[in-house]
PDB file of N, H, CA, C and O in Angstrom:
ATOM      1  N   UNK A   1     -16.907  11.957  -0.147  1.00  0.00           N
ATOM      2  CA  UNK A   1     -16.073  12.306   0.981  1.00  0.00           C
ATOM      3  C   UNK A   1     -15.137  11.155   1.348  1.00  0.00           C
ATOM      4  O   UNK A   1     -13.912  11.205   1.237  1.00  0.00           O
ATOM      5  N   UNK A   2     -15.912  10.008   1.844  1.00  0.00           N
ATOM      6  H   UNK A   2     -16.907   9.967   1.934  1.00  0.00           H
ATOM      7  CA  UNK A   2     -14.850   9.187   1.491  1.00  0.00           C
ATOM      8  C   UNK A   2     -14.238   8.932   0.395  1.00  0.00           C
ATOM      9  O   UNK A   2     -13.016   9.078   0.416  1.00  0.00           O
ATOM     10  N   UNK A   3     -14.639   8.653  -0.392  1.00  0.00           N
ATOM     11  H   UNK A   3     -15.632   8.534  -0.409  1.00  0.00           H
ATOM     12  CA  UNK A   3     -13.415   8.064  -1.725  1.00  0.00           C
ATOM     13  C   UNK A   3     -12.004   9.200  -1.423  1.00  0.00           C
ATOM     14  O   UNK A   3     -10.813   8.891  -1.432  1.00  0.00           O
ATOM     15  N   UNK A   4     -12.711  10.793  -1.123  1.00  0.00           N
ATOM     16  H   UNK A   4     -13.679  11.044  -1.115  1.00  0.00           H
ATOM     17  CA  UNK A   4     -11.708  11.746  -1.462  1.00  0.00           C
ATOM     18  C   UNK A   4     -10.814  11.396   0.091  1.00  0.00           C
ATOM     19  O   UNK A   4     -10.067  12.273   0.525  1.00  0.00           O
ATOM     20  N   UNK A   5     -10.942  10.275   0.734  1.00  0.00           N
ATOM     21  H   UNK A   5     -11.549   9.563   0.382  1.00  0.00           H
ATOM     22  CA  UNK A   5     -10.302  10.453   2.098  1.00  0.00           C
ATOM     23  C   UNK A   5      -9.065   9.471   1.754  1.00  0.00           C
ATOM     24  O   UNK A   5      -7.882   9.748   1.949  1.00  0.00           O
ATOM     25  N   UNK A   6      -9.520   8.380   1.255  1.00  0.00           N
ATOM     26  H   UNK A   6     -10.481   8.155   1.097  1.00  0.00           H
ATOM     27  CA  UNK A   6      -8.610   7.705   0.420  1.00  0.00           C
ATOM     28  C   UNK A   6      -7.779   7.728  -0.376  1.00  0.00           C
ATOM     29  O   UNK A   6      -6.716   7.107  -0.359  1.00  0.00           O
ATOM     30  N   UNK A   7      -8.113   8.336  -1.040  1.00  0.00           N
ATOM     31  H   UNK A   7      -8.977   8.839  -1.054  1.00  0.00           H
ATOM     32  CA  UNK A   7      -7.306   8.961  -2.299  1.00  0.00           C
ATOM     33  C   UNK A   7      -6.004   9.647  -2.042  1.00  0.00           C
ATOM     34  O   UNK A   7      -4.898   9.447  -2.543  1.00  0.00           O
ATOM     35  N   UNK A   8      -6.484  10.682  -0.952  1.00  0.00           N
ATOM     36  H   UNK A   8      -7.382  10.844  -0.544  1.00  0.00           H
ATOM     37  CA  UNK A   8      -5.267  11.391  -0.165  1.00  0.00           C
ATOM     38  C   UNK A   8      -4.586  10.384   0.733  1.00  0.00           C
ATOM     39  O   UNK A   8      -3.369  10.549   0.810  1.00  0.00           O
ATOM     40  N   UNK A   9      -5.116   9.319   1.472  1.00  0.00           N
ATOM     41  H   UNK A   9      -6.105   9.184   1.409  1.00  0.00           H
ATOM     42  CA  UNK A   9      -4.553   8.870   2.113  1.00  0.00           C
ATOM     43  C   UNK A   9      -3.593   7.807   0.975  1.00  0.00           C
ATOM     44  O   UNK A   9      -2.420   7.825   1.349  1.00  0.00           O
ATOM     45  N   UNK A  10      -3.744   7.080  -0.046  1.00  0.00           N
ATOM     46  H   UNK A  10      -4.696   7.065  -0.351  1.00  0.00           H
ATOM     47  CA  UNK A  10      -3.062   6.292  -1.356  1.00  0.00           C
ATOM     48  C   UNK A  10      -2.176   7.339  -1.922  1.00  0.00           C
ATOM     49  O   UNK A  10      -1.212   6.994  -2.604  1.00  0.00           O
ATOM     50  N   UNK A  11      -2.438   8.655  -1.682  1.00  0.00           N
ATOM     51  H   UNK A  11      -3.221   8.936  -1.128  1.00  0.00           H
ATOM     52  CA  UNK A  11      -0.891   9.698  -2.267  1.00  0.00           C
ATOM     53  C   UNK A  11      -0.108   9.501  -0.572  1.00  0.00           C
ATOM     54  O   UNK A  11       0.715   8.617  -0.337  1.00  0.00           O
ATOM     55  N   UNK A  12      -0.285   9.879  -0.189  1.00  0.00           N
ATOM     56  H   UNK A  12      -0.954  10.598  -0.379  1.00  0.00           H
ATOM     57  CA  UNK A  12       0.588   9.740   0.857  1.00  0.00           C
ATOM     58  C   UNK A  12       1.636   8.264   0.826  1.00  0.00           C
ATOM     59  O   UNK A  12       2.827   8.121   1.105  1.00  0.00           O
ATOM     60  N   UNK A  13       0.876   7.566   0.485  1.00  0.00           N
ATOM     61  H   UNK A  13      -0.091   7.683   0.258  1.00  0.00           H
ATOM     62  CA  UNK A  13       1.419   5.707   0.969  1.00  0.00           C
ATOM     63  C   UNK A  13       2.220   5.978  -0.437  1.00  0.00           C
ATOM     64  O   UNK A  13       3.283   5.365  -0.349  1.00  0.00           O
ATOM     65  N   UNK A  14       2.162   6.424  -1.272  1.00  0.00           N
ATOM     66  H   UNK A  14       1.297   6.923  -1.344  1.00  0.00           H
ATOM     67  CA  UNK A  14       3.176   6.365  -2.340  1.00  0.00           C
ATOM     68  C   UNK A  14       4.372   6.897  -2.182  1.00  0.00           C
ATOM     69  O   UNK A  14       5.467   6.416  -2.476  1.00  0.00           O
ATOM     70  N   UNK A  15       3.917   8.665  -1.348  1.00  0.00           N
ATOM     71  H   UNK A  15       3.028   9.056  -1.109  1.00  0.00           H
ATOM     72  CA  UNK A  15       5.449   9.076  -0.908  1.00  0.00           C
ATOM     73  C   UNK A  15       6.236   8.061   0.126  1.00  0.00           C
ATOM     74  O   UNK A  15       7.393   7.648   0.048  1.00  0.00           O
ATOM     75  N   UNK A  16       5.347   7.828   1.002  1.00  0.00           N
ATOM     76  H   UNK A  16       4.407   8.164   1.065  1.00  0.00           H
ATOM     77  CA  UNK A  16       6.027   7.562   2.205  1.00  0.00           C
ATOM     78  C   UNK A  16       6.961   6.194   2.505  1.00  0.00           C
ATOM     79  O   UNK A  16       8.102   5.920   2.876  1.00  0.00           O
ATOM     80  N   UNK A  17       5.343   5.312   1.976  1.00  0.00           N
ATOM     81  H   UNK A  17       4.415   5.535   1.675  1.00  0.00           H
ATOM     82  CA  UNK A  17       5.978   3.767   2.622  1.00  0.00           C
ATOM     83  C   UNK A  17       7.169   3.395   1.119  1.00  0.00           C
ATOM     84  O   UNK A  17       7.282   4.158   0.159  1.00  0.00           O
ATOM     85  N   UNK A  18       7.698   2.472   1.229  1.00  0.00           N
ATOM     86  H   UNK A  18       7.607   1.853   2.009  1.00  0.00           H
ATOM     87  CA  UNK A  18       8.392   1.814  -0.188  1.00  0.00           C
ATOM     88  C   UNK A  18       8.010   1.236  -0.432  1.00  0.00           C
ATOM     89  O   UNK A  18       7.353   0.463   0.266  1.00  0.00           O
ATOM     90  N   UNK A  19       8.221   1.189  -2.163  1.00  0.00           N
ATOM     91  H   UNK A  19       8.755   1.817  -2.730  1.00  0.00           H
ATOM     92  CA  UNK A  19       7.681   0.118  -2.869  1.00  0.00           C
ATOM     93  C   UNK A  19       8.394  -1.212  -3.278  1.00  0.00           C
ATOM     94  O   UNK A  19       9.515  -1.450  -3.728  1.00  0.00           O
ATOM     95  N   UNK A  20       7.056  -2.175  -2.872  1.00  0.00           N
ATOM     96  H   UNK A  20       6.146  -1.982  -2.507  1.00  0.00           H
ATOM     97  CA  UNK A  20       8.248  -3.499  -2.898  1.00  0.00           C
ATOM     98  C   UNK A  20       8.234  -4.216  -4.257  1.00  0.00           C
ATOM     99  O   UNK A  20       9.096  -5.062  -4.499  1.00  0.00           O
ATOM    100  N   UNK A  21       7.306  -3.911  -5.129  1.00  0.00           N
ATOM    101  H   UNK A  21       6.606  -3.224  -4.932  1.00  0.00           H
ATOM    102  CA  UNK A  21       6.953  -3.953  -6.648  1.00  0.00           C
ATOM    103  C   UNK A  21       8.509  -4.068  -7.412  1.00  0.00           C
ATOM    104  O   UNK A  21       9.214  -4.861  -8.036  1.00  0.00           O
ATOM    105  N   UNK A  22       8.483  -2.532  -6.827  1.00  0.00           N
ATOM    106  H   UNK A  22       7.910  -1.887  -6.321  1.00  0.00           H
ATOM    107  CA  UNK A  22      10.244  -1.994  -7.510  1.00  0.00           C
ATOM    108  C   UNK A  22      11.413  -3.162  -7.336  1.00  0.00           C
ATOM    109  O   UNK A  22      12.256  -3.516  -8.160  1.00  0.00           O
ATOM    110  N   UNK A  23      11.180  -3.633  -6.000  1.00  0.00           N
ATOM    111  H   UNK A  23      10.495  -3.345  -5.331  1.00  0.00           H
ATOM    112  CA  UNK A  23      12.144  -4.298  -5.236  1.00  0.00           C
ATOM    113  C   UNK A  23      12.428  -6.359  -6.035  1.00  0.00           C
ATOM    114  O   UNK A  23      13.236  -7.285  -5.955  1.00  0.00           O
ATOM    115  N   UNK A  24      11.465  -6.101  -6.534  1.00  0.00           N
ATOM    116  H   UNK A  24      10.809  -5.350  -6.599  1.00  0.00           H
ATOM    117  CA  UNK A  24      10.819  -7.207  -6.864  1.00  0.00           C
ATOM    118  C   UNK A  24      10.643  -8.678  -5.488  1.00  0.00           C
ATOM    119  O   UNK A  24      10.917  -9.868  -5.333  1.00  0.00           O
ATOM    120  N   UNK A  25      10.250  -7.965  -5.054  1.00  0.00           N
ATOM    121  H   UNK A  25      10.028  -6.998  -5.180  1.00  0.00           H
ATOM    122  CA  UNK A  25      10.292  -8.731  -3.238  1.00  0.00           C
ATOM    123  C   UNK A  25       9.776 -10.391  -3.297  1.00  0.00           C
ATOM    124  O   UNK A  25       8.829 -10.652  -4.040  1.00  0.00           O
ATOM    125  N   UNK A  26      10.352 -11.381  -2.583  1.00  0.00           N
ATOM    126  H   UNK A  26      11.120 -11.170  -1.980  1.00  0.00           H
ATOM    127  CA  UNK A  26       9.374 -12.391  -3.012  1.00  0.00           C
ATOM    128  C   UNK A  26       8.688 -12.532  -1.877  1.00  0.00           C
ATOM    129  O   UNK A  26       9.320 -12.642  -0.826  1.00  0.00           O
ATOM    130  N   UNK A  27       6.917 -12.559  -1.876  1.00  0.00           N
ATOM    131  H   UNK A  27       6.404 -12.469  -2.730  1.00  0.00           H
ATOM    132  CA  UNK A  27       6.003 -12.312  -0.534  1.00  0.00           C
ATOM    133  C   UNK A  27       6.375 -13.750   0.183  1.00  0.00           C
ATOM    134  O   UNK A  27       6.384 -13.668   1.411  1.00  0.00           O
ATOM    135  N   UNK A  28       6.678 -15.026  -0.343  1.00  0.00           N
ATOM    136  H   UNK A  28       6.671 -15.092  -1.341  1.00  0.00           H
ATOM    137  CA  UNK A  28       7.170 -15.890   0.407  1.00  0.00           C
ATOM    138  C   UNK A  28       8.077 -15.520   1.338  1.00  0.00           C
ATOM    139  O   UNK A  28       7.741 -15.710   2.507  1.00  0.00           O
ATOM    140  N   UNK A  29       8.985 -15.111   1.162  1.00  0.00           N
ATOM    141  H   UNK A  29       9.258 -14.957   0.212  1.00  0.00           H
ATOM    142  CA  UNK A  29      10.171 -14.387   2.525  1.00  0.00           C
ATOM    143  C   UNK A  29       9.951 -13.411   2.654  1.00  0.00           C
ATOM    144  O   UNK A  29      11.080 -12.987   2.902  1.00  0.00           O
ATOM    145  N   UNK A  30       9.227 -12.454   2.700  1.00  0.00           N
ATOM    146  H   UNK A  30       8.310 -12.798   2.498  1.00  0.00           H
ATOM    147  CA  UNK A  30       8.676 -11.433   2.940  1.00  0.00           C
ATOM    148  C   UNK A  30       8.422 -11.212   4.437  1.00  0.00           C
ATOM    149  O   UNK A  30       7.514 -11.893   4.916  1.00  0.00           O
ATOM    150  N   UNK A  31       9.076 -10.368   5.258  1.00  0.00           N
ATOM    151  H   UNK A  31       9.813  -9.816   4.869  1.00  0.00           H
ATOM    152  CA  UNK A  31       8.957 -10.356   6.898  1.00  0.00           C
ATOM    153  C   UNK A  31       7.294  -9.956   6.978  1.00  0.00           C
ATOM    154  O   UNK A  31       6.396  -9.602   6.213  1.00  0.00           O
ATOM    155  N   UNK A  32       7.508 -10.266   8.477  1.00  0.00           N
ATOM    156  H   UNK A  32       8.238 -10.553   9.097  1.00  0.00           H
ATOM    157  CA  UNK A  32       5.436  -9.895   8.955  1.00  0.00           C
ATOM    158  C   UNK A  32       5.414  -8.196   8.511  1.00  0.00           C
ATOM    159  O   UNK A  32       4.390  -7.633   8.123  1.00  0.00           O
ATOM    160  N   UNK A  33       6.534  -7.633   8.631  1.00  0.00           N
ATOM    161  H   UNK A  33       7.365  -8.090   8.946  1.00  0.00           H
ATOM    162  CA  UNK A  33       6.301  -6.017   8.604  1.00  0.00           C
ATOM    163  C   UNK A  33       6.186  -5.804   7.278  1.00  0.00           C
ATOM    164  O   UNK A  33       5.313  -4.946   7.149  1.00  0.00           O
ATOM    165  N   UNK A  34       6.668  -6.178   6.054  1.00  0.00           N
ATOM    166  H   UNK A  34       7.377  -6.875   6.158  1.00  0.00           H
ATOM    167  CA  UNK A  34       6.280  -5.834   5.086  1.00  0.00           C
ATOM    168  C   UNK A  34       5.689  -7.100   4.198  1.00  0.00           C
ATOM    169  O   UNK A  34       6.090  -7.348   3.061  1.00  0.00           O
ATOM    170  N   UNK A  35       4.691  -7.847   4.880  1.00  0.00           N
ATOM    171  H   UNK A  35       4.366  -7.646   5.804  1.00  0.00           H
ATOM    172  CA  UNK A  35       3.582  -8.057   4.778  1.00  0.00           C
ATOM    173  C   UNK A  35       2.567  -7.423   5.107  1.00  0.00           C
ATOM    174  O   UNK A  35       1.608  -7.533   4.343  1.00  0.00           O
ATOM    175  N   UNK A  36       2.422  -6.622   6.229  1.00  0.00           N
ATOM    176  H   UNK A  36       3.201  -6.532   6.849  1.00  0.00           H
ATOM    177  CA  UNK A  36       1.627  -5.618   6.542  1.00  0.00           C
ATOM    178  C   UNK A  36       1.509  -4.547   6.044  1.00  0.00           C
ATOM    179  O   UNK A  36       0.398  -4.029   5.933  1.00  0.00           O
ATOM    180  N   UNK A  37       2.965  -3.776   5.496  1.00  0.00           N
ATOM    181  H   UNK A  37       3.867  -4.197   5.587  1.00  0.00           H
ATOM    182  CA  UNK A  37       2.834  -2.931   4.748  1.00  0.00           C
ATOM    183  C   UNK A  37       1.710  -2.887   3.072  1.00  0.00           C
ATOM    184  O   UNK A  37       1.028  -2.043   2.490  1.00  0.00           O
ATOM    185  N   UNK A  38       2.086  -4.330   2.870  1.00  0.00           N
ATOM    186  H   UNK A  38       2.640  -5.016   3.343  1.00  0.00           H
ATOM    187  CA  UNK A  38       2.032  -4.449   1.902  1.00  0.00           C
ATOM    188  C   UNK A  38       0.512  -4.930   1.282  1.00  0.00           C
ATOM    189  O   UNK A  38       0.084  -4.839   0.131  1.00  0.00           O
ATOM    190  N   UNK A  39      -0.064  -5.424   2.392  1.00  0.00           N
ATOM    191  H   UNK A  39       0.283  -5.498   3.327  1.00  0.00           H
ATOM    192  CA  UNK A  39      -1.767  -5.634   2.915  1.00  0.00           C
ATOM    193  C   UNK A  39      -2.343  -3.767   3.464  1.00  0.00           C
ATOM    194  O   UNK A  39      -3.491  -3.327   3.402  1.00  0.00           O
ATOM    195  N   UNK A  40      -1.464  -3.253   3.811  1.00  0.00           N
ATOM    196  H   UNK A  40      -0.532  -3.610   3.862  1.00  0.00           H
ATOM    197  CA  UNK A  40      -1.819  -1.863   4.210  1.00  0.00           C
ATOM    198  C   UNK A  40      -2.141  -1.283   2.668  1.00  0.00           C
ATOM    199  O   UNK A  40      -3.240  -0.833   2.346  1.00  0.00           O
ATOM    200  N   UNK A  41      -1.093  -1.368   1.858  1.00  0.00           N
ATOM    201  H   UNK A  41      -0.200  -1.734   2.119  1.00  0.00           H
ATOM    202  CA  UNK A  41      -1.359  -0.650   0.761  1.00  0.00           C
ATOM    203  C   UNK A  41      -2.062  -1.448  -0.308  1.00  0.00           C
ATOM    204  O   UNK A  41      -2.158  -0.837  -1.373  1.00  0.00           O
ATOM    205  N   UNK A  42      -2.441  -2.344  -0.296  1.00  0.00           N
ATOM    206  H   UNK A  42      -2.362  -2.840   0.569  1.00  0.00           H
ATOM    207  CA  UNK A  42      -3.857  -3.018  -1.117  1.00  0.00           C
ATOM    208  C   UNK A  42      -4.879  -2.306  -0.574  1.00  0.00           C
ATOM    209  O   UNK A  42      -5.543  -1.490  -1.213  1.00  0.00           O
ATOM    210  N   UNK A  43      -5.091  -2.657   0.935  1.00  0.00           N
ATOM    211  H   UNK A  43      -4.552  -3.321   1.454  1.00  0.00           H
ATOM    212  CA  UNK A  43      -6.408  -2.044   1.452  1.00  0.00           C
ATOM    213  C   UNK A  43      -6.508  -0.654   0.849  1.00  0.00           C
ATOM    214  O   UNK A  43      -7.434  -0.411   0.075  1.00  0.00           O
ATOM    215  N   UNK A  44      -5.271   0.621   1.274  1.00  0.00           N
ATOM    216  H   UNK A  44      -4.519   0.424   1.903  1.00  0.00           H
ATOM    217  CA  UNK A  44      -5.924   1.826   0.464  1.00  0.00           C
ATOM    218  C   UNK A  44      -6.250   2.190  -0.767  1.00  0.00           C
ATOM    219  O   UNK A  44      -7.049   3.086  -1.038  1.00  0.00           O
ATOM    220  N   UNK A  45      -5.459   1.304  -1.792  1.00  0.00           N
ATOM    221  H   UNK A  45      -4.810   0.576  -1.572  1.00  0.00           H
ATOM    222  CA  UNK A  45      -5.491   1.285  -3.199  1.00  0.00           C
ATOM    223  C   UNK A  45      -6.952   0.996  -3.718  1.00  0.00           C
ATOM    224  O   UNK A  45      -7.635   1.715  -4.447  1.00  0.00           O
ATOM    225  N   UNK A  46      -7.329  -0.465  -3.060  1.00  0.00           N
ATOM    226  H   UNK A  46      -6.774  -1.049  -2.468  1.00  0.00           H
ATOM    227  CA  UNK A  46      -8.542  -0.628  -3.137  1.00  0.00           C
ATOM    228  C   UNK A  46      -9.874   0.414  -3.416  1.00  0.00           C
ATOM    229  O   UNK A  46     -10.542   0.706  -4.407  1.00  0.00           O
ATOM    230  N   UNK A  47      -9.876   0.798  -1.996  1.00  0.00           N
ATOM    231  H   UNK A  47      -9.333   0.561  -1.190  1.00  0.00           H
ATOM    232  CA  UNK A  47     -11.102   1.728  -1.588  1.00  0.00           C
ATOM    233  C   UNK A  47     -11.101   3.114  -1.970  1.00  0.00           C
ATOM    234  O   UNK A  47     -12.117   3.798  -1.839  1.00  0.00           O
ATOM    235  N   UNK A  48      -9.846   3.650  -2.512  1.00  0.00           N
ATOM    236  H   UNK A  48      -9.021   3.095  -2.618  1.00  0.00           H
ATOM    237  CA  UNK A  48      -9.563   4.953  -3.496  1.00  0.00           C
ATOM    238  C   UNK A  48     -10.097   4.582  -4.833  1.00  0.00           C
ATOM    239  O   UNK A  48     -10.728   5.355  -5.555  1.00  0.00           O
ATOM    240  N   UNK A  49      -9.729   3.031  -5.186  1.00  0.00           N
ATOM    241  H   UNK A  49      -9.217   2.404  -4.600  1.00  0.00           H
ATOM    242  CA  UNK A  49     -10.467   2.464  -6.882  1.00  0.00           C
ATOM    243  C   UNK A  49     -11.559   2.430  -6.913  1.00  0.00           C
ATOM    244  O   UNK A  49     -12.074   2.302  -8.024  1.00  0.00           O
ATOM    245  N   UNK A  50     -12.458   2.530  -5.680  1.00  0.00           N
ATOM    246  H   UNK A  50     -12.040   2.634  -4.778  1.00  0.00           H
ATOM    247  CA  UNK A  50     -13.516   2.012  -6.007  1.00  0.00           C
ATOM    248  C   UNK A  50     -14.297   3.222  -6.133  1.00  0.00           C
ATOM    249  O   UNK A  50     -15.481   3.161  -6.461  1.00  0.00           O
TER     250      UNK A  50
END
């Protein structure tokens, strides 16, 4: 149940938020907001992998 809560919630973060991968972003200048984003989407990636 969880894993499957995750999972849906890691499809969502793919449509929604952007990816900074693509962007090739450097996390050194990276604002607090997409540092957070970007700690947001480790955390769900994570716990859907596991």
């Amino acid at each position: 149940m969880k894993k499957i809560f995750f999972k849906v919630l890691a499809y969502i973060n793919r449509m929604i938020l952007p990816s900074f991968s693509r962007k090739a972003i450097d996390l050194s200048k990276a604002s607090k907001l997409q540092l957070a984003i970007i700690g947001w989407r480790y955390y769900i990636t994570t716990r859907a992998l596991d």
